[in-house]
PyMOL Python script that loads the backbone (N, CA, C, O; Angstrom):
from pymol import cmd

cmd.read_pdbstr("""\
ATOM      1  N   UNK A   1      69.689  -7.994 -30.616  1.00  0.00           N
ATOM      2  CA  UNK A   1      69.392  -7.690 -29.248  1.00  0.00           C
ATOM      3  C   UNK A   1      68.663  -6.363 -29.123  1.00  0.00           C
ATOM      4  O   UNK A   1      67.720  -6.092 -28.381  1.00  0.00           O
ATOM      5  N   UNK A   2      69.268  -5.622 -29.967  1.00  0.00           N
ATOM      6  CA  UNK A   2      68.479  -4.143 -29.925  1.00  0.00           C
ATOM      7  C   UNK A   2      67.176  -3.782 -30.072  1.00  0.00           C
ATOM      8  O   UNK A   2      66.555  -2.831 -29.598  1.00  0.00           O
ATOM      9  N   UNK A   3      66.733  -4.967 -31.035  1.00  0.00           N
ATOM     10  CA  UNK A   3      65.811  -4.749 -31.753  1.00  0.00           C
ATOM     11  C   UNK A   3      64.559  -5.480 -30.977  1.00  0.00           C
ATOM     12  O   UNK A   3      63.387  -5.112 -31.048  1.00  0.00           O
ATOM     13  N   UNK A   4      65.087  -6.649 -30.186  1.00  0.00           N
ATOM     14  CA  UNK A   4      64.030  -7.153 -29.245  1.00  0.00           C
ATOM     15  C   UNK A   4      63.831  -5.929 -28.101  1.00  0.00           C
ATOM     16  O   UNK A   4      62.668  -5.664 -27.797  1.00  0.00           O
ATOM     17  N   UNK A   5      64.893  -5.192 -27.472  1.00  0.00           N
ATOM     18  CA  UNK A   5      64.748  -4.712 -26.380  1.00  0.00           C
ATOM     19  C   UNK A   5      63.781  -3.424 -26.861  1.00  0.00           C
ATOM     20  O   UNK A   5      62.865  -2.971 -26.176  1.00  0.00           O
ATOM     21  N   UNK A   6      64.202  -2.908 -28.254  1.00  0.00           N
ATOM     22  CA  UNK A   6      62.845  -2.247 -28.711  1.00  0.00           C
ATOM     23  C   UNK A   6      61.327  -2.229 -29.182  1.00  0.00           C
ATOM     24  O   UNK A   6      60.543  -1.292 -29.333  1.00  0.00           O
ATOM     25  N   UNK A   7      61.172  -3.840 -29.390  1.00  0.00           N
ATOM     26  CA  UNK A   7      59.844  -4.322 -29.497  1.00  0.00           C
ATOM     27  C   UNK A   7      59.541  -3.893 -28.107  1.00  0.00           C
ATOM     28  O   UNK A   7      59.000  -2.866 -27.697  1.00  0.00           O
ATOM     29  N   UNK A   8      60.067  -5.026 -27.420  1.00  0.00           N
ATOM     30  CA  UNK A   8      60.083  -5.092 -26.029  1.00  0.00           C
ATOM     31  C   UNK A   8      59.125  -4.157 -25.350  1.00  0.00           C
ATOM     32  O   UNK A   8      57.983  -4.415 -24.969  1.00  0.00           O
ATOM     33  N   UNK A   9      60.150  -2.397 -25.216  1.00  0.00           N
ATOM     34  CA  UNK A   9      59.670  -1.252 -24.926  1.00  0.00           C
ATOM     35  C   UNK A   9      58.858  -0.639 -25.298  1.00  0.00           C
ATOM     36  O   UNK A   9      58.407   0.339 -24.702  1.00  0.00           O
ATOM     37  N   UNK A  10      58.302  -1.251 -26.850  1.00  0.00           N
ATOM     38  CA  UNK A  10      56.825  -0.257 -27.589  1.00  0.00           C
ATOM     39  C   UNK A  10      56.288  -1.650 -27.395  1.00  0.00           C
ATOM     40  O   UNK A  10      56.397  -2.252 -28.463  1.00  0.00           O
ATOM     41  N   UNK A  11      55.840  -2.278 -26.611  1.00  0.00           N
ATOM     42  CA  UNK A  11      54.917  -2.839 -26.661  1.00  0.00           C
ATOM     43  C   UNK A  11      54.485  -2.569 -24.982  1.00  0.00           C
ATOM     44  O   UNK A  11      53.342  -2.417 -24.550  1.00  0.00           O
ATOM     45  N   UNK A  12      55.794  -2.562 -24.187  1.00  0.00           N
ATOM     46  CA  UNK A  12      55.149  -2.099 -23.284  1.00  0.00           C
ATOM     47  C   UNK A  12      54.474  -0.359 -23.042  1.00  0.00           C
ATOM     48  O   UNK A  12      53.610   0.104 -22.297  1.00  0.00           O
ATOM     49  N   UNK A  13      55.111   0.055 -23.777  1.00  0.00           N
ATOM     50  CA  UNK A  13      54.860   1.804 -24.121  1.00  0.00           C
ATOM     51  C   UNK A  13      53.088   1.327 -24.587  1.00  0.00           C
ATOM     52  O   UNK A  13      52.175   1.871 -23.965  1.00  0.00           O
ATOM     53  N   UNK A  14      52.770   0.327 -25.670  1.00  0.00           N
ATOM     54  CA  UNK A  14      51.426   0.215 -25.677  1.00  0.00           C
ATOM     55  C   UNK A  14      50.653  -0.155 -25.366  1.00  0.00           C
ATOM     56  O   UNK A  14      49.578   0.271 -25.789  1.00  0.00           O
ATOM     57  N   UNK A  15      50.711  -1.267 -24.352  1.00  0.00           N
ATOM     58  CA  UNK A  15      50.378  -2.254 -23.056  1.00  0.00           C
ATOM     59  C   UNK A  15      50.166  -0.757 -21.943  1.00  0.00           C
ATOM     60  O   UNK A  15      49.129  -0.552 -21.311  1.00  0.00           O
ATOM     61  N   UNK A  16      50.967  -0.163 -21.920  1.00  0.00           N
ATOM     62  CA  UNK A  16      50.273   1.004 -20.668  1.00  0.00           C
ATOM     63  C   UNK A  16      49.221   2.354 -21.104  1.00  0.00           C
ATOM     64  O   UNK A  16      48.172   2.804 -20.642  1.00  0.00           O
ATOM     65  N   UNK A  17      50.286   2.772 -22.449  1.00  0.00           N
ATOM     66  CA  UNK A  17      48.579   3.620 -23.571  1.00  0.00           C
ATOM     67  C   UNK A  17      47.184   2.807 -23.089  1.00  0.00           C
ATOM     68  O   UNK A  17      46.197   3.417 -22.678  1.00  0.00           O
ATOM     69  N   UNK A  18      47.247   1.320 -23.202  1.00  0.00           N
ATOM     70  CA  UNK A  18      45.467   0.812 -23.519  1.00  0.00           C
ATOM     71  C   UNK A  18      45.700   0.967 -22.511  1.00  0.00           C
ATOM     72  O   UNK A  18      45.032   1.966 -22.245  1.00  0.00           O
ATOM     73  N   UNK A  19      46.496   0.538 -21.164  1.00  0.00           N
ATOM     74  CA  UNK A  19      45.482   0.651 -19.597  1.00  0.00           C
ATOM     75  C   UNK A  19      44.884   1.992 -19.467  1.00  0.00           C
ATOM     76  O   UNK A  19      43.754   2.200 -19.026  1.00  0.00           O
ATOM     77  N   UNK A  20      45.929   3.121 -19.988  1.00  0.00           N
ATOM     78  CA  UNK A  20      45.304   4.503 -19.526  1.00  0.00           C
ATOM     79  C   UNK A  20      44.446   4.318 -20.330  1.00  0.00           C
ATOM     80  O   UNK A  20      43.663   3.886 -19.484  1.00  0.00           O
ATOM     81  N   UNK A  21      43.619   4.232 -21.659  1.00  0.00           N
ATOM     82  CA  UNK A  21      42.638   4.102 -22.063  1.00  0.00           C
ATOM     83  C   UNK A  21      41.358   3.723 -21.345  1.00  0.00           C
ATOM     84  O   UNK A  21      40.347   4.306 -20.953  1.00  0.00           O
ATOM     85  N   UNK A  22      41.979   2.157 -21.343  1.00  0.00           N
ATOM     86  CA  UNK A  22      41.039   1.527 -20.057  1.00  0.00           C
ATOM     87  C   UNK A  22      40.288   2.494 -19.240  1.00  0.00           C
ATOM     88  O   UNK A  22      39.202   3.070 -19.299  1.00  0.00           O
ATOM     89  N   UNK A  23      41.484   2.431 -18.316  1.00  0.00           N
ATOM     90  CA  UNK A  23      41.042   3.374 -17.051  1.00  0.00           C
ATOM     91  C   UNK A  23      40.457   4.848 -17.206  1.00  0.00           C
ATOM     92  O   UNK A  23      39.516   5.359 -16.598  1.00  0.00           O
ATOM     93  N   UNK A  24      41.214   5.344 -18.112  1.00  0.00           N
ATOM     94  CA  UNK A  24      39.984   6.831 -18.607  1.00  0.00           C
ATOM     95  C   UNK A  24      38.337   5.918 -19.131  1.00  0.00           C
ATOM     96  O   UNK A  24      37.402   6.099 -18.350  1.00  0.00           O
ATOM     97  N   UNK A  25      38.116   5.218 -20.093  1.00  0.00           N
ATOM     98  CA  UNK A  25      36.869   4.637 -19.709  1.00  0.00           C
ATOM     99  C   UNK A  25      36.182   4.868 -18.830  1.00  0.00           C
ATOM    100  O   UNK A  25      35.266   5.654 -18.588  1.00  0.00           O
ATOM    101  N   UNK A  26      36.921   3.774 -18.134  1.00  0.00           N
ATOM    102  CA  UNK A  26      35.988   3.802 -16.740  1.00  0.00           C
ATOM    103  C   UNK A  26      35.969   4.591 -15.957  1.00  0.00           C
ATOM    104  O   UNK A  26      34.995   4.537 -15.206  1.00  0.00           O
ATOM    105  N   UNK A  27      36.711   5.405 -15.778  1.00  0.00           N
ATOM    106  CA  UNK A  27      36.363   6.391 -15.145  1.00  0.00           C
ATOM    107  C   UNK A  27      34.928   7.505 -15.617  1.00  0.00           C
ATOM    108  O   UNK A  27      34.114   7.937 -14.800  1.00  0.00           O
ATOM    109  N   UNK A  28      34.915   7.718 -16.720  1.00  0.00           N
ATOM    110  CA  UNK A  28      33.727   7.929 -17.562  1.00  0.00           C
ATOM    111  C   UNK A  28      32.380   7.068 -17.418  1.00  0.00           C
ATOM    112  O   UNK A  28      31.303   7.639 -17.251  1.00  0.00           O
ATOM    113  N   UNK A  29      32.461   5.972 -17.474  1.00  0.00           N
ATOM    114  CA  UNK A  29      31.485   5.256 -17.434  1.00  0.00           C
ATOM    115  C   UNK A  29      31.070   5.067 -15.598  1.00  0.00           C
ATOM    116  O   UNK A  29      29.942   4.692 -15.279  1.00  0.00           O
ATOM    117  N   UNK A  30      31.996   5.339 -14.680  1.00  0.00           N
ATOM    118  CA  UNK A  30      31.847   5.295 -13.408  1.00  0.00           C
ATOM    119  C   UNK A  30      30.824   6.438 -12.880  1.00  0.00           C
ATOM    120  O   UNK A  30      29.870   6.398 -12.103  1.00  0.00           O
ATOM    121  N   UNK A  31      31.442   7.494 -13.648  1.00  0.00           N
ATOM    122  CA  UNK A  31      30.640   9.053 -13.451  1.00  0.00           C
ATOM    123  C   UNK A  31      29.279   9.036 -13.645  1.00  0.00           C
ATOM    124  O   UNK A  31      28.428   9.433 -12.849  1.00  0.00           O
ATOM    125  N   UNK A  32      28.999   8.256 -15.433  1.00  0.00           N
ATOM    126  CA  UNK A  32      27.710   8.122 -15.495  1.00  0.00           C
ATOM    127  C   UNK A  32      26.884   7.460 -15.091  1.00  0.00           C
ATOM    128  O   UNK A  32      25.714   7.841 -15.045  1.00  0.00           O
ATOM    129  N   UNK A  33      27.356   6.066 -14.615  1.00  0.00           N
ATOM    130  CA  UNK A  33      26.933   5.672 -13.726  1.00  0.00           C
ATOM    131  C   UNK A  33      26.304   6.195 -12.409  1.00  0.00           C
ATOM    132  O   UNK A  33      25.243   5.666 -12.080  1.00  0.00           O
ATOM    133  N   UNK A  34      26.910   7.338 -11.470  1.00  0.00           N
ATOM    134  CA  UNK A  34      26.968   7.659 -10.403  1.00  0.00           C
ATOM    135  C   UNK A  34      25.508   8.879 -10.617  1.00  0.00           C
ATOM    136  O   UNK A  34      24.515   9.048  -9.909  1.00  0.00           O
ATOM    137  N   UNK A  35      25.936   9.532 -11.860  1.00  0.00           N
ATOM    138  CA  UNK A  35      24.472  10.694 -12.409  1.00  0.00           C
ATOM    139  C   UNK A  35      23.709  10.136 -12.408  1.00  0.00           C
ATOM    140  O   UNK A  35      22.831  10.604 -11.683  1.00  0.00           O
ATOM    141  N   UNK A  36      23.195   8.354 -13.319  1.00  0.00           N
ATOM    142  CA  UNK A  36      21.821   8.020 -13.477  1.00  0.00           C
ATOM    143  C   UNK A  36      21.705   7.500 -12.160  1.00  0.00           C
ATOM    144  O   UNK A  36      20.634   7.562 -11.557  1.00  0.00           O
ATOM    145  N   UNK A  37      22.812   6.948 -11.626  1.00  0.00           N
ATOM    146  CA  UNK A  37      21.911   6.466 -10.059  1.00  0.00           C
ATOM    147  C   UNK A  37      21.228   7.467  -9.138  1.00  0.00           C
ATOM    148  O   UNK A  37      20.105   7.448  -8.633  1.00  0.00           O
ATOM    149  N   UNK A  38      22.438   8.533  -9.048  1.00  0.00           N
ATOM    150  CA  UNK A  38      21.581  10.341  -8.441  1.00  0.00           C
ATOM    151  C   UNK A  38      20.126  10.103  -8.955  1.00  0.00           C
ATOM    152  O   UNK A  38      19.230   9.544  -8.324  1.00  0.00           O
ATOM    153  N   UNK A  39      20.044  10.659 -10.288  1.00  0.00           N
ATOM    154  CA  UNK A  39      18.650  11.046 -11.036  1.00  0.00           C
ATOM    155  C   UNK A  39      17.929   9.728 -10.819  1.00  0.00           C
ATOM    156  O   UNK A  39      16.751   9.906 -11.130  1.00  0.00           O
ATOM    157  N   UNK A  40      18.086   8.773 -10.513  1.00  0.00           N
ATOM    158  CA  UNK A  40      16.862   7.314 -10.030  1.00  0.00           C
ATOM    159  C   UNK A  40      16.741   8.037  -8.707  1.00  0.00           C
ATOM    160  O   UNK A  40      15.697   8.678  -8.590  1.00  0.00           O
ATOM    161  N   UNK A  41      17.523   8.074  -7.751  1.00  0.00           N
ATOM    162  CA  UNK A  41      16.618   8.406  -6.375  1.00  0.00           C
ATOM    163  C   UNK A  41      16.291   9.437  -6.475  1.00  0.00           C
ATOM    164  O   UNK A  41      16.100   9.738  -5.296  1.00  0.00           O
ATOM    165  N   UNK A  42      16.014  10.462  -7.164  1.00  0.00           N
ATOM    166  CA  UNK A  42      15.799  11.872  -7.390  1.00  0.00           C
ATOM    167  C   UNK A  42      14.005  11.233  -7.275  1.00  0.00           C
ATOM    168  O   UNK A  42      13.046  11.428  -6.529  1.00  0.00           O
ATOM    169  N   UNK A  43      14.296  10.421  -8.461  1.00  0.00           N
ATOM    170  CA  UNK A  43      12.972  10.366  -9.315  1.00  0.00           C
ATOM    171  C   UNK A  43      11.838   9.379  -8.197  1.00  0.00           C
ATOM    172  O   UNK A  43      10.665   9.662  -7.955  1.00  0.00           O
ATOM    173  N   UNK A  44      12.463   8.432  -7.769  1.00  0.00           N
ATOM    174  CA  UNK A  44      11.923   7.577  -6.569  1.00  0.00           C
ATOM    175  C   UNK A  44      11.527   8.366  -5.348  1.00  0.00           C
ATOM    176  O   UNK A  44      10.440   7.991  -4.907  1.00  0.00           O
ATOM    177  N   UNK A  45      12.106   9.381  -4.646  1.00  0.00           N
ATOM    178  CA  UNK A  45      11.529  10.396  -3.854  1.00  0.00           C
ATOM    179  C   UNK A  45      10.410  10.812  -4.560  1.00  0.00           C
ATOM    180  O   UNK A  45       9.242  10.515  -4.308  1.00  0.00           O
ATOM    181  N   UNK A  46      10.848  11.555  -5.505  1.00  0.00           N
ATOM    182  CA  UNK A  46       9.608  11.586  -6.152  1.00  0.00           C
ATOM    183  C   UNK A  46       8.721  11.704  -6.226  1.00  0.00           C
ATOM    184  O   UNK A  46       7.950  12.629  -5.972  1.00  0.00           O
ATOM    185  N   UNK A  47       8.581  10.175  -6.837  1.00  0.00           N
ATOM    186  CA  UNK A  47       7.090   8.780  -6.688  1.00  0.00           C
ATOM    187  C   UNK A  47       6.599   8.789  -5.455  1.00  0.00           C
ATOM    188  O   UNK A  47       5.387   8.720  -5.252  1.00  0.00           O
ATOM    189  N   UNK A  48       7.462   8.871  -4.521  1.00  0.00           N
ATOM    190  CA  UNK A  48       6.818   8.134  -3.174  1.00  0.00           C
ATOM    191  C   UNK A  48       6.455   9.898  -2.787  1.00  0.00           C
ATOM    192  O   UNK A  48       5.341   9.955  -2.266  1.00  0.00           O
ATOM    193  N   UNK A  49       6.727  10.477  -2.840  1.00  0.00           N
ATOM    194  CA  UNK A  49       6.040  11.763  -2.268  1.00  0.00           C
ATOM    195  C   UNK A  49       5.043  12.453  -2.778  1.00  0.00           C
ATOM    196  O   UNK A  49       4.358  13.246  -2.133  1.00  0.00           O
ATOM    197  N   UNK A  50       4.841  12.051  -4.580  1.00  0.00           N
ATOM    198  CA  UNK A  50       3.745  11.813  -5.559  1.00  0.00           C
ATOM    199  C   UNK A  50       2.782  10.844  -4.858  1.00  0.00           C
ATOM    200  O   UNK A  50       1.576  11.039  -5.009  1.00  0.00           O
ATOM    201  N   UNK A  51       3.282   9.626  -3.967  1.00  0.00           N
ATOM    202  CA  UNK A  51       2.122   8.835  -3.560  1.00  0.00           C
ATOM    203  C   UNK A  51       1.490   8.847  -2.792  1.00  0.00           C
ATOM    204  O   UNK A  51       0.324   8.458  -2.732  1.00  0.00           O
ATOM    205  N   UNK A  52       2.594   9.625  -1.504  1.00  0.00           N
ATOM    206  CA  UNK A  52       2.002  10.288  -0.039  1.00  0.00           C
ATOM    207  C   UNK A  52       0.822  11.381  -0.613  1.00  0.00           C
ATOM    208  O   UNK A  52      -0.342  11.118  -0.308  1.00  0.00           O
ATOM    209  N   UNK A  53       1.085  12.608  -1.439  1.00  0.00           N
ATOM    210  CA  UNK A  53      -0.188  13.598  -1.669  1.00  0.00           C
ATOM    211  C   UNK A  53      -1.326  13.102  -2.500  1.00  0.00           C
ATOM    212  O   UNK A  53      -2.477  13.475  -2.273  1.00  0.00           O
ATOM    213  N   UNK A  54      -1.011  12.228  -3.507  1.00  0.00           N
ATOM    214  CA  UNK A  54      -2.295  11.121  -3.709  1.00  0.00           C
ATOM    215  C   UNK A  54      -3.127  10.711  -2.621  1.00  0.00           C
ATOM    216  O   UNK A  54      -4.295  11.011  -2.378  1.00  0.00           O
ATOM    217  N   UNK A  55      -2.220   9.875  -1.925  1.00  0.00           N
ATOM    218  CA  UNK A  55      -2.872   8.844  -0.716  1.00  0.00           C
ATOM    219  C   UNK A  55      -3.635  10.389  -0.078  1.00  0.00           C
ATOM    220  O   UNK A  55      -4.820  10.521  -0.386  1.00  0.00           O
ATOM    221  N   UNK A  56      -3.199  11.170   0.512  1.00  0.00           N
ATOM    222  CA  UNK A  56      -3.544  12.363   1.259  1.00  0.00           C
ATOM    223  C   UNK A  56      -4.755  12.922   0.433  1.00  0.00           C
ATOM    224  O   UNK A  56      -5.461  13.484   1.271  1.00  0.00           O
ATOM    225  N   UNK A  57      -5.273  13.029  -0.662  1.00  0.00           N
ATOM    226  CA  UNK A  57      -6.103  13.843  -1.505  1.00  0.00           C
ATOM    227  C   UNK A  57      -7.299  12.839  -2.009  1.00  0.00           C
ATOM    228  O   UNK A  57      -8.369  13.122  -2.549  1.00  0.00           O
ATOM    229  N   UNK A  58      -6.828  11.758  -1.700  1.00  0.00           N
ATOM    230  CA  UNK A  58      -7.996  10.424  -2.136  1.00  0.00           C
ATOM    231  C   UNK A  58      -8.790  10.326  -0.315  1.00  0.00           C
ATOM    232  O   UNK A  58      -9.944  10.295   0.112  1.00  0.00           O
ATOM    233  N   UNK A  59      -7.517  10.308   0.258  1.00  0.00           N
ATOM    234  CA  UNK A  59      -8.857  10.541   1.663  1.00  0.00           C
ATOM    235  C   UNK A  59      -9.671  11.742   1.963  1.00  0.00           C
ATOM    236  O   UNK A  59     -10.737  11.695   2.577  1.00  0.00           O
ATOM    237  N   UNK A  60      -8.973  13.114   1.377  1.00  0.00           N
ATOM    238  CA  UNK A  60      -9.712  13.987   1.682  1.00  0.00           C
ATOM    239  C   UNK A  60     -11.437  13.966   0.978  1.00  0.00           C
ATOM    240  O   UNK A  60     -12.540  14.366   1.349  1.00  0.00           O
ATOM    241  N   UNK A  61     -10.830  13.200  -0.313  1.00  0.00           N
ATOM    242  CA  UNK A  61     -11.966  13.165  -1.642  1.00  0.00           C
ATOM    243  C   UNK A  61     -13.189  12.006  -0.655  1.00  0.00           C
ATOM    244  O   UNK A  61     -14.378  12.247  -0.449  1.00  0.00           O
ATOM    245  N   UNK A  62     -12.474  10.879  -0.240  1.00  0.00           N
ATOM    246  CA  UNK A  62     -13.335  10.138   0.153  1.00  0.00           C
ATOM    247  C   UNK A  62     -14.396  10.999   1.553  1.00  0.00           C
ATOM    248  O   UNK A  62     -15.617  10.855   1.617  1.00  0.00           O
ATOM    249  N   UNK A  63     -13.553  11.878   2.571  1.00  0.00           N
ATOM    250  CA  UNK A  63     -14.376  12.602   3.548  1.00  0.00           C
ATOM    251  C   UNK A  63     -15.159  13.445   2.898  1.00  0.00           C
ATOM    252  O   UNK A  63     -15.988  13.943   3.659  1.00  0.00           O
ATOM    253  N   UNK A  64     -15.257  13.890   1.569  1.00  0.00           N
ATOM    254  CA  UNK A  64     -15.828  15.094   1.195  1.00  0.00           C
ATOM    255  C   UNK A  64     -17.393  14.251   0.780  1.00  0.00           C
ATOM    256  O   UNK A  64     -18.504  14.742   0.979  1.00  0.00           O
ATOM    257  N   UNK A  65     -17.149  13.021   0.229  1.00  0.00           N
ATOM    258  CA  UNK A  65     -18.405  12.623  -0.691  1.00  0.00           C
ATOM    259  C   UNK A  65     -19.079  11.572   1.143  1.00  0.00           C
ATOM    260  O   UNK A  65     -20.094  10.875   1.108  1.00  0.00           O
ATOM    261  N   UNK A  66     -18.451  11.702   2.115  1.00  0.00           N
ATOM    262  CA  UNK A  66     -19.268  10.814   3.227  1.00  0.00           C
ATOM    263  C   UNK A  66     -19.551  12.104   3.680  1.00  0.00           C
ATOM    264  O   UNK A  66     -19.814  11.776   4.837  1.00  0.00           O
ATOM    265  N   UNK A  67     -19.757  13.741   3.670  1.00  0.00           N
ATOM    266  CA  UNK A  67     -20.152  14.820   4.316  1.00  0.00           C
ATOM    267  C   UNK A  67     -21.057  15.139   3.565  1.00  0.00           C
ATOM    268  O   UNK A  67     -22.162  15.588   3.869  1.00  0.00           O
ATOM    269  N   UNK A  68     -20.439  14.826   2.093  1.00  0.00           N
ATOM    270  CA  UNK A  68     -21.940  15.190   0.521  1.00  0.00           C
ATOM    271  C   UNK A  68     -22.953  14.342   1.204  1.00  0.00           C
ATOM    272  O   UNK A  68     -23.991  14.937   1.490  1.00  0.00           O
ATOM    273  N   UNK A  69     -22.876  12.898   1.576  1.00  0.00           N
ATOM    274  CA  UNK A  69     -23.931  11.925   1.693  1.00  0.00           C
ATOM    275  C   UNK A  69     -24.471  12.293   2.892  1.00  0.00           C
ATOM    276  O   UNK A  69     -25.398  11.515   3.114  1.00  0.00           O
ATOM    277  N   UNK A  70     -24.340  13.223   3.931  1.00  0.00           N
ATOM    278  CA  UNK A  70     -25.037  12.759   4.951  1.00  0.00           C
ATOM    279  C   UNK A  70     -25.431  14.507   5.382  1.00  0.00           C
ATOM    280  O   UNK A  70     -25.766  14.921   6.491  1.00  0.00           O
ATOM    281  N   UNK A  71     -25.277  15.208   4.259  1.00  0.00           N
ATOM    282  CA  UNK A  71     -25.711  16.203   3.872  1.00  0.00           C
ATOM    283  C   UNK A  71     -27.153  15.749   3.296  1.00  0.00           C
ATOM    284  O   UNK A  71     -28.201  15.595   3.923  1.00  0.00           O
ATOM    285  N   UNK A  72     -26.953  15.617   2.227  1.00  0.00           N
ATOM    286  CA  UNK A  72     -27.842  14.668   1.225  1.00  0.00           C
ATOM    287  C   UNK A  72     -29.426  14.432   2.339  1.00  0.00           C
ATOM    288  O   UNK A  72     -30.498  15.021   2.477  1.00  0.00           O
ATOM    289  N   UNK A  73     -28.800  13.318   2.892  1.00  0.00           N
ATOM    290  CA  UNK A  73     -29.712  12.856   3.968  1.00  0.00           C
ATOM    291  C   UNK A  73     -30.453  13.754   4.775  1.00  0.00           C
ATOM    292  O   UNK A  73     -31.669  13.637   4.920  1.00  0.00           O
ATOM    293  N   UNK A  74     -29.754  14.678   5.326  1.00  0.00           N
ATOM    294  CA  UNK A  74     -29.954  15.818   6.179  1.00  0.00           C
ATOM    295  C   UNK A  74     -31.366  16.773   5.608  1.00  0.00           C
ATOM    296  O   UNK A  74     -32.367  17.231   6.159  1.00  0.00           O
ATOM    297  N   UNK A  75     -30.881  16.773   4.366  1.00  0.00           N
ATOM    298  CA  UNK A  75     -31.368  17.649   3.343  1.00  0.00           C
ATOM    299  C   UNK A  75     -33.264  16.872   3.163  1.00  0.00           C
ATOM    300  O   UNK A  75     -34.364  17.364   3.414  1.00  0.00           O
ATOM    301  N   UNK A  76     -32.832  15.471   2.607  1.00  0.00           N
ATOM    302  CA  UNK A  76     -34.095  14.661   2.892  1.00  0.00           C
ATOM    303  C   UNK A  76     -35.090  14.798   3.987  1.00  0.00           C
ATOM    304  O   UNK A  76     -36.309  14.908   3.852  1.00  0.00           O
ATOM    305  N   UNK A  77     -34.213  14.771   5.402  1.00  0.00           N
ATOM    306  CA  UNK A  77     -35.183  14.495   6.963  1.00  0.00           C
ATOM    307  C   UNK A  77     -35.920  15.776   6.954  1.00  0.00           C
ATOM    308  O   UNK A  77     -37.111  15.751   7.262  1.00  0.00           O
ATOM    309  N   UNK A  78     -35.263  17.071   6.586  1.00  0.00           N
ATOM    310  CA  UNK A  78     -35.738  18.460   6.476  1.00  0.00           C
ATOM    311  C   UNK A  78     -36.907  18.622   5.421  1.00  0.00           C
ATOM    312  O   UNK A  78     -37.972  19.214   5.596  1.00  0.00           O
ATOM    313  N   UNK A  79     -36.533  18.059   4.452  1.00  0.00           N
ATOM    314  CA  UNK A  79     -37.990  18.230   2.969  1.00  0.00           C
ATOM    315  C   UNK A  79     -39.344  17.436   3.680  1.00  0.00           C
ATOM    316  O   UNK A  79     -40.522  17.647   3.392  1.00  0.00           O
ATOM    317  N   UNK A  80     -38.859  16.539   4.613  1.00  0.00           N
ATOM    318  CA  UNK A  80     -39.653  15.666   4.590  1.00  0.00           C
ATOM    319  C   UNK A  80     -40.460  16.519   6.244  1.00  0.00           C
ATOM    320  O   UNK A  80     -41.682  16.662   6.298  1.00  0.00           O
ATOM    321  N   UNK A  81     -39.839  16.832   7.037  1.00  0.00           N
ATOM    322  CA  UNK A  81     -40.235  17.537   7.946  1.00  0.00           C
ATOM    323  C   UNK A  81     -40.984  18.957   8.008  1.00  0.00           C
ATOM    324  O   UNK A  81     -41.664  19.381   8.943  1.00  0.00           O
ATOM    325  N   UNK A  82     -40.632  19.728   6.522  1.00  0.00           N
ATOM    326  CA  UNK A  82     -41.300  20.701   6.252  1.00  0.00           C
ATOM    327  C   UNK A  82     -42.312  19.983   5.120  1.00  0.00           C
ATOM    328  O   UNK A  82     -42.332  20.840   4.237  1.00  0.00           O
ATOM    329  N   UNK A  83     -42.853  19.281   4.832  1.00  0.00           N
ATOM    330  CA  UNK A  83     -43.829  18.820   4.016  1.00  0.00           C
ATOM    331  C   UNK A  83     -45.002  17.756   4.596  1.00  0.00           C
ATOM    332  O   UNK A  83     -45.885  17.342   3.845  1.00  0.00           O
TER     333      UNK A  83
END
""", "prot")
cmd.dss("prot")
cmd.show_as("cartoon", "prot")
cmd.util.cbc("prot")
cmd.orient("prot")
């Protein structure tokens, strides 16, 4: 009898060791979880605010070369008016 009621008790003594195991795990793996998800929207702001000053610097680029061109032109009506 003794000897079952002492299996018994170290097995439950080691049945609760692995849960705390378990559960320290995951708790670990929960954390890191929670950092790489932080550092993804870190990185996704980001991008998209990397894409807003793109988008913003490709239109400025595009107004600069329609002011070059009609400079350009300007430049032409004048050569052609002094000649």
């Amino acid at each position: 009898m003794k000897q079952q009621s002492w299996y018994s008790a170290n097995k439950k003594k080691s049945s609760h060791n692995n849960l705390n195991k378990i559960s320290a795990e995951n708790n670990i793996l929960r954390e890191r979880l929670r950092v790489a998800t932080d550092k993804q929207h870190q990185e996704m702001s980001r991008a998209i605010d990397l894409k807003e000053k793109n988008d913003a610097l490709q239109a400025r680029l595009h107004q600069a070369k329609l002011e070059a061109f009609k400079l350009k032109e300007l430049n032409i009506k004048l050569k052609n008016i002094v000649t």
